[in-house]
C-alpha positions as CSV (number, residue, x, y, z in Angstrom):
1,X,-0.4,-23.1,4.6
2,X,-1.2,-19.9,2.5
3,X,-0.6,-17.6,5.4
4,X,2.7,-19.4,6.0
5,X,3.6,-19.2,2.3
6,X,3.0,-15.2,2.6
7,X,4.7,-14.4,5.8
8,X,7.7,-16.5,4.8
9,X,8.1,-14.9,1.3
10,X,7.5,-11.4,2.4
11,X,10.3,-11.9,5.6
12,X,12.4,-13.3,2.8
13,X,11.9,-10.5,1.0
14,X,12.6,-8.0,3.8
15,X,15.6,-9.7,5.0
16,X,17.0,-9.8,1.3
17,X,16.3,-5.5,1.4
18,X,18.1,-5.5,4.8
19,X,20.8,-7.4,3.6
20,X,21.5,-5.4,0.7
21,X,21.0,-2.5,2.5
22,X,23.5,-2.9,5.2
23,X,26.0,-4.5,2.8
24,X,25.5,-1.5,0.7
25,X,25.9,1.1,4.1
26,X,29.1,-1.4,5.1
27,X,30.9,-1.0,2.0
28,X,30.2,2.8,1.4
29,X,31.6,3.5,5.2
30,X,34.5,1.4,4.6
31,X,35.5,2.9,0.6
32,X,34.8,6.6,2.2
33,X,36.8,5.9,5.5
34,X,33.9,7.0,7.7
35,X,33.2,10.4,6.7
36,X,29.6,10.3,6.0
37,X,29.1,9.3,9.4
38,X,30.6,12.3,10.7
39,X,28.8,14.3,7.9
40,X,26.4,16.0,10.1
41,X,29.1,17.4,12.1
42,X,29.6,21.0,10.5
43,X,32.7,21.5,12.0
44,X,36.6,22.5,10.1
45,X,38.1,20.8,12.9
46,X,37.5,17.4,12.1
47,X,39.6,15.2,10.2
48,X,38.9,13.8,6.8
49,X,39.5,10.5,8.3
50,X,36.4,9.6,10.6
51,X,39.3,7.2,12.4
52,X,41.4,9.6,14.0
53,X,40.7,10.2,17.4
54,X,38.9,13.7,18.2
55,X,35.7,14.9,20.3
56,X,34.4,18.4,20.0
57,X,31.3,20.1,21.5
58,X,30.3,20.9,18.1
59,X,29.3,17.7,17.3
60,X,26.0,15.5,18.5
61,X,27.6,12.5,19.6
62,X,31.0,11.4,20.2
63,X,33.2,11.0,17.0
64,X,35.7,9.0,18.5
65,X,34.9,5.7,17.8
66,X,32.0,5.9,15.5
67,X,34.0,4.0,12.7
68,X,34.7,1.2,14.4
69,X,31.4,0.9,16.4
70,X,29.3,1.1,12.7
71,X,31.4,-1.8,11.6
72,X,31.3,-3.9,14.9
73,X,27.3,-3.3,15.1
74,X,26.7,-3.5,10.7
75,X,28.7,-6.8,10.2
76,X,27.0,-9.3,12.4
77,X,23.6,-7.9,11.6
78,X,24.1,-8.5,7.7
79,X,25.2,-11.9,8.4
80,X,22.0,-12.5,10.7
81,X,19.9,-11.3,8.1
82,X,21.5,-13.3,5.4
83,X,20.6,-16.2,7.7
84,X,16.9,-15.0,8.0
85,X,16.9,-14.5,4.6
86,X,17.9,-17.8,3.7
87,X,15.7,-19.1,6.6
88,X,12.6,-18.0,5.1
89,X,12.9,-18.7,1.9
90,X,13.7,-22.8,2.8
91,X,10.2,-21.6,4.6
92,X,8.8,-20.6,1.7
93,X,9.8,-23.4,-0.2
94,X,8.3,-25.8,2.7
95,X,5.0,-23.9,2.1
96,X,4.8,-24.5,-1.2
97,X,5.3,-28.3,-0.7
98,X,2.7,-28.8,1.3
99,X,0.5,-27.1,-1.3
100,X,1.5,-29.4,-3.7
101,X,3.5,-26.9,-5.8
102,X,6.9,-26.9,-5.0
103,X,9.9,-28.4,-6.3
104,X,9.4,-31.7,-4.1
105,X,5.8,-31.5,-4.2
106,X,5.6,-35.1,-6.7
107,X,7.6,-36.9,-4.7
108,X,5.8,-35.9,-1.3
109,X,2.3,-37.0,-1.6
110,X,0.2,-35.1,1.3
111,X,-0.4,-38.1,2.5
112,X,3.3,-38.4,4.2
113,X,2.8,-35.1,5.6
């Protein structure tokens, strides 16, 4: 029960960092319309917005459609790591039940378990 009590909290806590993370990476690409992702393209010819449609050869990878590929990929992982999140820490709490510590632990003798 103590091993599952640890893994759970520390995957809570790692999903909770991811989350925050990518929300944090999500809204700073949307507010800057995509130019830091095109940042590392030193380069006069590209446009301030990371939208528009270009592709030079003095760029690493493909500008194009980096915008809109960030988002499509960024979104549904912060909402599957909210649900992991939230999934480990119902884990945690499960944990600490059967320990005889949690919030339910009184009314959910060990016995029942």
């Amino acid at each position: 029960h103590w091993t599952l009590l640890g893994v759970s909290l520390l995957n809570c806590l790692l999903s909770t960092a991811c989350s925050v993370g990518l929300a944090l990476a999500f809204a700073l690409t949307v507010h800057s319309r995509g130019t830091h992702l095109v940042r590392g393209c030193n380069s006069s010819v590209l446009p301030v917005d990371a939208r528009a449609a270009i592709a030079t050869n003095e760029c690493p990878f493909n500008t194009t459609r980096i915008y809109d590929t960030a988002l499509a990929l960024w979104f549904p992982s912060l909402l599957l790591a909210a649900a992991e999140a939230v999934l480990s820490g119902r884990c945690c709490l499960v944990a600490l039940v059967f320990q005889g510590i949690g919030p339910c632990a009184h009314s959910y003798g060990k016995e029942q378990v």
